[in-house]
C-alpha positions as CSV (number, residue, x, y, z in Angstrom):
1,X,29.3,-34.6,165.9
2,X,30.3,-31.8,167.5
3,X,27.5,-28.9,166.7
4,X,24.8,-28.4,164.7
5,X,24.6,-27.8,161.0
6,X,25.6,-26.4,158.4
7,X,28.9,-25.8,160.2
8,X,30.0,-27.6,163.4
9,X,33.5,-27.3,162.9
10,X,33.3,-23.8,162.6
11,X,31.0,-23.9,166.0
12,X,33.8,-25.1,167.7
13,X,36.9,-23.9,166.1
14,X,36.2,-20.2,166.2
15,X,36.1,-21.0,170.0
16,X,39.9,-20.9,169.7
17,X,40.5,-18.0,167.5
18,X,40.9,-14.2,168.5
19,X,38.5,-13.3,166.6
20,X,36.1,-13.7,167.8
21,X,33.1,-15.4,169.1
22,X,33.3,-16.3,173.3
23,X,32.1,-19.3,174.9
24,X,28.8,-16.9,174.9
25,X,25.2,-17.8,174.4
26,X,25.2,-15.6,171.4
27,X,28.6,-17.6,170.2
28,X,26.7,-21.0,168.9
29,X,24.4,-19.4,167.2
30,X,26.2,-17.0,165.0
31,X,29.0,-19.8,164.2
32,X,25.9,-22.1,163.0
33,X,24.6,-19.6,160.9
34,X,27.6,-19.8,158.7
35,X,27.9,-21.6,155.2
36,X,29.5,-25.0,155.4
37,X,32.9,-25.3,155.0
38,X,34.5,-26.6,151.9
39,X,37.0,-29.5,152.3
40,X,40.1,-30.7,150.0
41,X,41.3,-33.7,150.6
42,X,44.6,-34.6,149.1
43,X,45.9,-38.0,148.8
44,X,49.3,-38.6,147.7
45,X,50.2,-41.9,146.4
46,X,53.4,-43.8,148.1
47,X,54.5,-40.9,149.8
48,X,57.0,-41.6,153.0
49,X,56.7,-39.7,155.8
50,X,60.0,-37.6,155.4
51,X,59.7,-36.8,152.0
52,X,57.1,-33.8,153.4
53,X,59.8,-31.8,154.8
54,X,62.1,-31.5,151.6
55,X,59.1,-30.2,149.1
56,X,59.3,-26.6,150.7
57,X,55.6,-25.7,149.4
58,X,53.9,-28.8,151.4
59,X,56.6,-28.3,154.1
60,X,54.6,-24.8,154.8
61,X,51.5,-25.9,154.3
62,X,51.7,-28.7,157.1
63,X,53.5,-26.1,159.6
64,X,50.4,-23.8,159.2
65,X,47.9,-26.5,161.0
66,X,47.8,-29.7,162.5
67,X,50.4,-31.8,161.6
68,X,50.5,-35.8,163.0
69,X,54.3,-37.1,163.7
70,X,52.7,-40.3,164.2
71,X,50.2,-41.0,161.4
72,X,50.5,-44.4,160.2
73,X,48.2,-46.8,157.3
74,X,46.4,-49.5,158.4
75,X,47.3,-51.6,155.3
76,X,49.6,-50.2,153.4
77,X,48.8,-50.4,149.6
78,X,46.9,-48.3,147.4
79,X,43.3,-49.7,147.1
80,X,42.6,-50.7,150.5
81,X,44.3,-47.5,152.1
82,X,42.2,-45.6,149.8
83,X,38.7,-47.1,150.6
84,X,39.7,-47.0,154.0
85,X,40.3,-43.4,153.3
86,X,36.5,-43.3,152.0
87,X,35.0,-45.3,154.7
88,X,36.6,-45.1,157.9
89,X,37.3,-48.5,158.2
90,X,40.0,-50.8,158.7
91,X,40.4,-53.1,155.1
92,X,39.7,-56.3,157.5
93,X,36.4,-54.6,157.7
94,X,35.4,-53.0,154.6
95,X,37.0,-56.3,152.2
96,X,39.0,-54.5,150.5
97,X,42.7,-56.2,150.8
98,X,44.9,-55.9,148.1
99,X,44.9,-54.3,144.7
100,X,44.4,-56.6,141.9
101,X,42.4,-59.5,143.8
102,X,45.0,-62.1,143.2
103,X,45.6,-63.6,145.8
104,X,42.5,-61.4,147.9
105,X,40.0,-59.9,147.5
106,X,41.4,-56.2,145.6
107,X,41.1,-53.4,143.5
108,X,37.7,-52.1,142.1
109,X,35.8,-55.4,142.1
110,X,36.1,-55.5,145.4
111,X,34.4,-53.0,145.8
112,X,31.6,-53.0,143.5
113,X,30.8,-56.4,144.6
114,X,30.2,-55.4,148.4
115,X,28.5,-51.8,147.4
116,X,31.0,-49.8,149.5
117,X,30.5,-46.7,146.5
118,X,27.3,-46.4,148.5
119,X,28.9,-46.0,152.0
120,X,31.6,-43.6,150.7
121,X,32.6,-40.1,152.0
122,X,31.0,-38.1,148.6
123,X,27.6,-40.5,148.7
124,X,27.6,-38.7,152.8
125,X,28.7,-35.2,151.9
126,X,26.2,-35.0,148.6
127,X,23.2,-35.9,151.2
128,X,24.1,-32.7,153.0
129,X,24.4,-30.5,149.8
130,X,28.1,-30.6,148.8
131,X,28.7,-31.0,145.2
132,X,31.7,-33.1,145.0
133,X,34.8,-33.5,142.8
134,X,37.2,-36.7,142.2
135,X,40.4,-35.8,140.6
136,X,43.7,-38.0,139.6
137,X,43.4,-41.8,140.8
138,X,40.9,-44.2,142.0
139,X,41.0,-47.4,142.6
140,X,42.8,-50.5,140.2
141,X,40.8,-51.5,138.1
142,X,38.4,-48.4,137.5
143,X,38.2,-47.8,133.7
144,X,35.3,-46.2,133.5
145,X,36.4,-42.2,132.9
146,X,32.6,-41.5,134.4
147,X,32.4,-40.2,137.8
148,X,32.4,-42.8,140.5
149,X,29.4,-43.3,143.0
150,X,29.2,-40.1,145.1
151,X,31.3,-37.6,142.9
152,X,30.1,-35.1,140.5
153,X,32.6,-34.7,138.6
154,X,36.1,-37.4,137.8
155,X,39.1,-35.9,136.3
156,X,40.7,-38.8,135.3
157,X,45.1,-39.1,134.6
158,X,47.1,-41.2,133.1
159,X,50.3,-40.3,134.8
160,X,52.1,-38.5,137.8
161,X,52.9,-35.5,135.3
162,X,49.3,-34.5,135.0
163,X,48.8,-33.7,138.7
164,X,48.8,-29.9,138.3
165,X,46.2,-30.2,135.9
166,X,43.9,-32.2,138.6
167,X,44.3,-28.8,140.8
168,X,43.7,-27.0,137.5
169,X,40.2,-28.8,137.1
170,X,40.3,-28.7,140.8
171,X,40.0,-25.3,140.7
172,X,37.3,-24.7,137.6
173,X,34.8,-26.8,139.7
174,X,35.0,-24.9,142.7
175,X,34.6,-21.8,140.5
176,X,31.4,-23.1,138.8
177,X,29.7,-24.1,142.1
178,X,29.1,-21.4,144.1
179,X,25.4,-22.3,145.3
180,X,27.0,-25.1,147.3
181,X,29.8,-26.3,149.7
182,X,32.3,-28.3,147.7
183,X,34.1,-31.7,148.5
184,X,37.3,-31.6,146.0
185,X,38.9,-34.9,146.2
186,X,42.9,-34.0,144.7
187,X,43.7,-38.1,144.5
188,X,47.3,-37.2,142.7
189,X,49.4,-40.0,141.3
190,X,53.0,-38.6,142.3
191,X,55.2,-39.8,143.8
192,X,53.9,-43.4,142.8
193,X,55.6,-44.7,139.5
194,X,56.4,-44.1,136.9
195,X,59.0,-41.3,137.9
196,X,57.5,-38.8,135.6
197,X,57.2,-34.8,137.1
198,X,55.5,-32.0,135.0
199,X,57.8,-30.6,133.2
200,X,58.4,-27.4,134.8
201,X,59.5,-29.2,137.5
202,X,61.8,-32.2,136.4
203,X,65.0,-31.7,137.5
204,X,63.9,-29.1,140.1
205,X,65.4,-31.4,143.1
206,X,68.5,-33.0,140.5
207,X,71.6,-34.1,142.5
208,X,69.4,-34.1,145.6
209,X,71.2,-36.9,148.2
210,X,69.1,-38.9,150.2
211,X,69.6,-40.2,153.5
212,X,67.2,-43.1,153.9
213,X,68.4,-43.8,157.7
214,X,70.5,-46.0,159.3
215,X,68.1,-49.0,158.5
216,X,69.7,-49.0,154.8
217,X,71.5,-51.7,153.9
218,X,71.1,-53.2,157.3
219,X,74.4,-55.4,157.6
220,X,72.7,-58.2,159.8
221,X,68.9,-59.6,159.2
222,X,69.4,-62.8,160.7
223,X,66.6,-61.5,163.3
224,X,64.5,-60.9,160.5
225,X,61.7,-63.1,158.3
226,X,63.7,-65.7,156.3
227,X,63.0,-64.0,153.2
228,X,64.3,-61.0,154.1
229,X,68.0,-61.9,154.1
230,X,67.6,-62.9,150.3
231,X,66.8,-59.3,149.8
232,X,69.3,-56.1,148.5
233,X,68.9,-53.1,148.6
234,X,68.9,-50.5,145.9
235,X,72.5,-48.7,145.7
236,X,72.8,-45.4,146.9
237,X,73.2,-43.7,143.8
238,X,69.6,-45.5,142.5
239,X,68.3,-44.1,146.0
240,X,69.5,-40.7,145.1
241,X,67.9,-41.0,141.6
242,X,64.6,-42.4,142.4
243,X,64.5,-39.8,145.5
244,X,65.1,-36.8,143.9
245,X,62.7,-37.7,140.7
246,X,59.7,-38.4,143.3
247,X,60.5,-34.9,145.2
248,X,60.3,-33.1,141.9
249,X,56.5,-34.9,141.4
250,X,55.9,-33.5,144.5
251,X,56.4,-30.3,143.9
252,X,53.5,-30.5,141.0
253,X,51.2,-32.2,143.8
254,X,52.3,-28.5,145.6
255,X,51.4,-26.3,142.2
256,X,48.1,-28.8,141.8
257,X,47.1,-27.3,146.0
258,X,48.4,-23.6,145.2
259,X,45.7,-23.7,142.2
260,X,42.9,-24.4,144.4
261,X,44.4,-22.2,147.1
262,X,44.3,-19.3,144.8
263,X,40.7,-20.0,143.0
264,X,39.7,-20.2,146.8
265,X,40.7,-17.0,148.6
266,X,39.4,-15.2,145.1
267,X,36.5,-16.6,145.9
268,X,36.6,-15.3,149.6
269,X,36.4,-18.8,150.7
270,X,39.6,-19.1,152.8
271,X,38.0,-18.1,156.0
272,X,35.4,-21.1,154.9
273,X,37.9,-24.0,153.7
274,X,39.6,-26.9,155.3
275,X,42.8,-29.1,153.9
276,X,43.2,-32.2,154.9
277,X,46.5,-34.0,153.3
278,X,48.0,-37.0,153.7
279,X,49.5,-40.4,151.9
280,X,47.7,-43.7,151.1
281,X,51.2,-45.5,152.5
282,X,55.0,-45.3,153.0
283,X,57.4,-46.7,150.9
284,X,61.0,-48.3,151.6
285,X,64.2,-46.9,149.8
286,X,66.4,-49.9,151.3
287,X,65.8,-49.5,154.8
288,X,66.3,-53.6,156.1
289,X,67.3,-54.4,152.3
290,X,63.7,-53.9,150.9
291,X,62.2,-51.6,148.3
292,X,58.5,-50.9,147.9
293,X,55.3,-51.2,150.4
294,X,53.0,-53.4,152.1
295,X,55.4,-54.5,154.7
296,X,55.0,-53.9,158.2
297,X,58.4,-51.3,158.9
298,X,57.9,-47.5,159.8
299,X,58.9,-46.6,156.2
300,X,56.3,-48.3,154.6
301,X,52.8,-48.3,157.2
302,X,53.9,-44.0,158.7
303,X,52.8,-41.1,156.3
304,X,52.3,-37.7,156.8
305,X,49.2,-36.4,157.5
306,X,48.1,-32.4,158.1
307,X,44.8,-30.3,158.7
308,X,44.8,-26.9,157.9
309,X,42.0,-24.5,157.8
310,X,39.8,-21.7,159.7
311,X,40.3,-22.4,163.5
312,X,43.4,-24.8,163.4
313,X,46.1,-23.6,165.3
314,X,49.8,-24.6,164.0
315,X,51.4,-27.1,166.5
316,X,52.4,-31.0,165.9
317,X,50.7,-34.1,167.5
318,X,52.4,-37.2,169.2
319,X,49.1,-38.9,168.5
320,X,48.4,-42.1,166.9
321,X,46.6,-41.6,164.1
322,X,45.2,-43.6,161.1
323,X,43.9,-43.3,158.0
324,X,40.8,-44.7,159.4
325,X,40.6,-41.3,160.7
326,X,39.8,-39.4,157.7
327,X,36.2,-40.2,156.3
328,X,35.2,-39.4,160.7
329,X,37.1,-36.0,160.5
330,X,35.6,-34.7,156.8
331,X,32.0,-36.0,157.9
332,X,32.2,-34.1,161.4
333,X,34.0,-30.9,159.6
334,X,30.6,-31.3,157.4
335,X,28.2,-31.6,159.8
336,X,27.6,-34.8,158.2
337,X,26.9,-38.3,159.7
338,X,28.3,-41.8,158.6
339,X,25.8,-44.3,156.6
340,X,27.6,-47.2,157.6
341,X,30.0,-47.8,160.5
342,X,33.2,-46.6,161.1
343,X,36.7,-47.9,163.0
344,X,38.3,-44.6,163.1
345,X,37.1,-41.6,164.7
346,X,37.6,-37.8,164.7
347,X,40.4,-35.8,164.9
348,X,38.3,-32.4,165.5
349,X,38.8,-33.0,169.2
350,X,42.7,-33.1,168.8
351,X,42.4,-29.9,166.3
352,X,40.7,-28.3,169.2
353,X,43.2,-28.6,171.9
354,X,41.4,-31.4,173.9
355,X,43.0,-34.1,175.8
356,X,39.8,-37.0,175.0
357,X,40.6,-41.0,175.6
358,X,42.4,-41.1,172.4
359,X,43.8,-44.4,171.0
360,X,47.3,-46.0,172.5
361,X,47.3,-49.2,169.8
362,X,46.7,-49.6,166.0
363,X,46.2,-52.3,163.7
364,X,48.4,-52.6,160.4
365,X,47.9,-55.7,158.1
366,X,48.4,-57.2,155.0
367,X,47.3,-60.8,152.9
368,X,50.6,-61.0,151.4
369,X,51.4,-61.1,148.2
370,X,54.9,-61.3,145.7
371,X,56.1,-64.2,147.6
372,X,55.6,-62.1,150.8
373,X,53.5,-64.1,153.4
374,X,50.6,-61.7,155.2
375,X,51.1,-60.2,158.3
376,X,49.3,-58.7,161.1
377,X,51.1,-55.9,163.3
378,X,50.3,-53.9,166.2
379,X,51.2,-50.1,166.9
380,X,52.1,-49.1,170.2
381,X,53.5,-45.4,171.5
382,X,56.5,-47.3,172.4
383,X,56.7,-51.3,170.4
384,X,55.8,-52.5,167.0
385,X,54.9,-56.1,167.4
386,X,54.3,-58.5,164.1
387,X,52.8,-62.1,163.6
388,X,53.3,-62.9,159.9
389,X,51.3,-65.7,158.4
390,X,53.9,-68.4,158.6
391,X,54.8,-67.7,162.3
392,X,57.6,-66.0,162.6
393,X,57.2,-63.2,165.1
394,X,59.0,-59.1,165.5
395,X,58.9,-57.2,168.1
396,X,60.8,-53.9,168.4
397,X,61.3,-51.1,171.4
398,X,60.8,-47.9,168.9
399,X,61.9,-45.6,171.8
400,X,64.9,-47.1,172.1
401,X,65.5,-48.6,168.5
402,X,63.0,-46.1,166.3
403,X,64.5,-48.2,163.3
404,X,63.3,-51.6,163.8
405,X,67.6,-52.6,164.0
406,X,67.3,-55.0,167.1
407,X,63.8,-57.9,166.9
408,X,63.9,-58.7,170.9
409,X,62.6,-61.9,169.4
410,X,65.4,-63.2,168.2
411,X,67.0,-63.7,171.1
412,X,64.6,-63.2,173.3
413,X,64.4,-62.3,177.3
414,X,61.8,-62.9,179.7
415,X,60.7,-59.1,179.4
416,X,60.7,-59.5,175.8
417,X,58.7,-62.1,175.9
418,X,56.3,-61.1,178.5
419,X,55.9,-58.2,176.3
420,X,55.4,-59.6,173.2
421,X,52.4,-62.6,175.3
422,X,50.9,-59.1,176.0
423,X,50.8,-57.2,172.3
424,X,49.6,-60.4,170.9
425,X,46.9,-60.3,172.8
426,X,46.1,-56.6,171.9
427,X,46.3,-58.2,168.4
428,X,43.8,-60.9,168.3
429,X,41.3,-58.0,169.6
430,X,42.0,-55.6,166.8
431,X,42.4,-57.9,164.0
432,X,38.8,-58.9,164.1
433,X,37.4,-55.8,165.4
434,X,34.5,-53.7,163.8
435,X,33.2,-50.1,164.9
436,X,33.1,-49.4,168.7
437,X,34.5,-52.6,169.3
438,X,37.8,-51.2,167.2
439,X,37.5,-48.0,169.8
440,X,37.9,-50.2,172.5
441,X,41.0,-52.4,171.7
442,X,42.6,-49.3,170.3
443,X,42.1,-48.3,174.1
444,X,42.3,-50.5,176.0
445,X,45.5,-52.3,177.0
């Protein structure tokens, strides 16, 4: 927590703006006699990191805050990303590992059966006064069209097509609550299958070419898992198709946050409102020969991630940050406190311009799952390292190879291997780690 409530952020923020309050006694107090801020959270579903830059809309909206070059998942597929997103901790922690509970525990049941709708971000922000608002996608296995533990209000879809519509409803529940702070929750479905855009949009990015990198098609995986050289990649021209089709969902999940923008700053409320956006995981277009998520390569664990709002200068972060990050970040923009414990932590200090002890290792994992075995990995400013489940081993130099080409495993040298002794160790500390003890292996080297 940074400041008192209703509005800590705002306590501190203002700080940084020209207009107006000093470091002052008189500063505190008038910043805490403000309403609390309202919060959109939007969660886009599959999203890869360099997908943000060609939707102009969310291009723009990033550039006017904080935006995190290195933002990564700490398992990444839908359900556990997005109770992570809810709780703040990693899917080791919280049980959540998969989505369907086949061959782990997954999906809704998962859940419900270890009561983590009562540790959620909307139970938290509704004990402070927040009315709150789930729109778009849940979790698998949620049929229920009721609201979900902690929300107000669920706008339930059935399809990528209908994200404007989520910032339509969006929008008419922030318009009808005007006695309280509101929590809108904008869970959209693009640009997740099936490839379907609102139709204003289809099209809208036709005969777009995409570039996945030059991990495409990689020409030699004999330093790769086993499995991976049985693996091909989509052809170009299906990349170009399936690329262009997800851009043009995109720009609907930009019409659904230019809804609430607007309903907002009628309201007078821009002054008052935060944005926090950002992608439940990556996805591969045929980087290494693989399509799809869960695996432990850049394309599918880094997303984009951006805060915007009053206070938040424009600049880009180097950073790592998580998803774990998000549920500490709302609750401390709230004035709100955790009800059960978190691995992640703020990233108000970072929005503020200060230089705390910040994290320089994450934790990525995954059970495994469509004849995939699991995996563990660790995230380093300058090495991914990986243990999968049957005991093969990666290790990549991502200053010098930022597309996992060249596992210094494979043939490995002293150096590699001293360095790869060293990450593994960094591993076994954050793959069993809960709360502070999370804090300190992310840390600590």
């Amino acid at each position: 927590m940074i400041g008192k409530k209703p509005i800590p952020l705002l306590a501190a923020l203002l700080l940084l703006t020209a207009c107006g309050l000093s470091d002052t006694p008189d500063g505190p107090a008038e910043a805490a006699s403000e309403a609390s801020p309202n919060i959109v959270f939007i969660y886009a579903d599959d999203m890869r990191y360099d997908e943000l830059a060609k939707v102009d809309r969310l291009r723009r909206m990033a550039g006017s805050g904080a935006s995190f070059r290195r933002a990564y998942v700490t398992n990444s597929v839908c359900c556990p990303s997005r109770v992570t997103a809810l709780t703040g901790r990693y899917s080791h922690s919280h049980g959540v590992l998969s989505n369907s509970g086949g061959t782990a525990p997954g999906g809704y049941g998962a859940y419900k059966a270890r009561n983590l709708g009562a540790e959620s971000l909307g139970v938290e922000l509704k004990a402070v006064g927040y009315a709150t608002f789930l729109g778009g996608k849940f979790l698998n296995a949620y049929g229920s069209k009721e609201p979900p533990e902690g929300f107000d209000a669920y706008f339930r879809t059935g399809s990528p097509a209908e994200d404007p519509r989520v910032g339509r409803e969006a929008a008419r529940f922030f318009a009808s609550h005007r006695e309280k702070p509101v929590f809108l929750t904008l869970w959209v479905k693009s640009p997740h299958s099936p490839l379907e855009a609102s139709g204003r949009f289809r099209g809208s990015h036709s005969g777009e070419e995409i570039d996945p990198g030059p991990a495409y098609a990689e020409e030699d995986t004999s330093d790769k898992p086993p499995w991976v050289a049985k693996s091909k990649p989509p052809s170009p021209e299906e990349v170009d198709e399936k690329g262009s089709k997800r851009l043009a969902m995109l720009e609907g999940v930009a019409a659904a946050i230019a809804r609430v923008q607007r309903e907002v700053e009628e309201r007078g409320e821009a002054d008052n409102t935060f944005y926090v956006f950002a992608s439940d995981n990556g996805y591969l277009f045929g980087e290494h020969n693989l399509s799809g998520k869960q695996l432990p390569y850049e394309e599918s664990i880094r997303v984009p991630m951006a805060l915007t709002g009053p206070g938040i200068e424009a600049r880009e972060s180097g950073e790592l940050v998580t998803n774990n990050d998000i549920a500490p970040t709302v609750l401390d923009l709230a004035g709100a406190e955790a009800i059960g414990p978190t691995d992640g932590r703020s990233l108000v200090p970072l929005l503020k311009g200060e230089n705390p002890d910040w994290r320089t290792a994450v934790l990525s994992e995954n059970p495994g799952d469509f004849g995939t075995p699991s995996h563990k990995m660790v995230r380093t400013d300058g090495y991914a390292y990986v243990e999968w489940g049957d005991g093969f081993e990666e290790l990549y130099d991502t200053r010098s190879d930022p597309h996992q080409l060249d596992n210094l495993l494979h043939e490995p040298t002293p150096e590699a291997k001293a360095k790869a002794a060293e990450l593994s160790v960094r591993l076994d500390a954050l793959k069993g780690c809960a709360g502070e003890s999370c804090r300190v292996a992310e840390n600590t080297p």
